[in-house]
N, C-alpha and C positions, 0 to 999 in steps of 0.2 A: 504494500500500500504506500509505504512510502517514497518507495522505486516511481510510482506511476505521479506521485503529487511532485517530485521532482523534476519528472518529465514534463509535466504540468505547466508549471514553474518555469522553467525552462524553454517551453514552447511560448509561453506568456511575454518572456524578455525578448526572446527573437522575432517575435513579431511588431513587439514596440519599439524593437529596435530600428527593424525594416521600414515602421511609418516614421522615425525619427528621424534616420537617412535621407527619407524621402523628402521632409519639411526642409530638412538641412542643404540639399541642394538645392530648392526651389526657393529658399532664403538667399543663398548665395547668389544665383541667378538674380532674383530681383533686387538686392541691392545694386551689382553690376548694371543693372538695366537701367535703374534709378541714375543713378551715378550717371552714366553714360547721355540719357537725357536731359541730366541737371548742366552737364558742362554744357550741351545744346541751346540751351535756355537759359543759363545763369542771367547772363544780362537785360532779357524782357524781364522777367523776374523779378532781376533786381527794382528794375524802374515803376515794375507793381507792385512792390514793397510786399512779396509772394516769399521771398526767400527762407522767412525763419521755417515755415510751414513744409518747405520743402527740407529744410536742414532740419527739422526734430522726426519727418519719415525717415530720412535716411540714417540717423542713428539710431530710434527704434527697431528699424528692420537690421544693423549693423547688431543691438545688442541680442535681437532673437536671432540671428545665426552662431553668436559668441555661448547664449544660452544653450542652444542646442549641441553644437559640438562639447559643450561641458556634461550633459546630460547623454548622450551617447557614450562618451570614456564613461561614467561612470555604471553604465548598463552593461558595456562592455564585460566590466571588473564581475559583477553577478553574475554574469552568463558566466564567466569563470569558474567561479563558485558552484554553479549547480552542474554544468556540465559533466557527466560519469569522467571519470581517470580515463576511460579507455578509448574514448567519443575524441577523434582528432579537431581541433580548431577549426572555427571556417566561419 
């Protein structure tokens, strides 16, 4: 029983892990994308007095990617933990 709540467990992480992944590079993307538009436009922007609004997304979206890569390592480290001794990395 406790084999199978392990596996449990275990199947539990790797799948948050895999939607964590997945936020994490569509974070990175959109920051990039932000970024990339912002230089496009900094100047209309600026003259629309638009910029702080554009500078607190682009740290927002800057700290949920910083969030998330910190949140994967440490899911990482528990998949460690529950993984059987015998079960190879991956």
């Amino acid at each position: 029983m406790a084999d199978a709540n392990a596996s449990k467990q275990l199947e539990h992480v790797t799948d948050t892990l895999t939607q964590l992944k997945e936020m994490h590079h569509y974070a990175k993307n959109n920051v990039e994308r932000l970024t990339a538009i912002w230089l496009l436009f900094d100047g209309e922007l600026s003259k629309l007095k638009q910029t702080d609004r554009i500078d607190d997304l682009m740290n927002r979206q800057g700290q949920l990617h910083d969030a998330l890569e910190s949140a994967i390592a440490a899911l990482e480290e528990v998949r460690q933990t529950l993984r059987p001794p015998d079960e190879p990395a991956g």
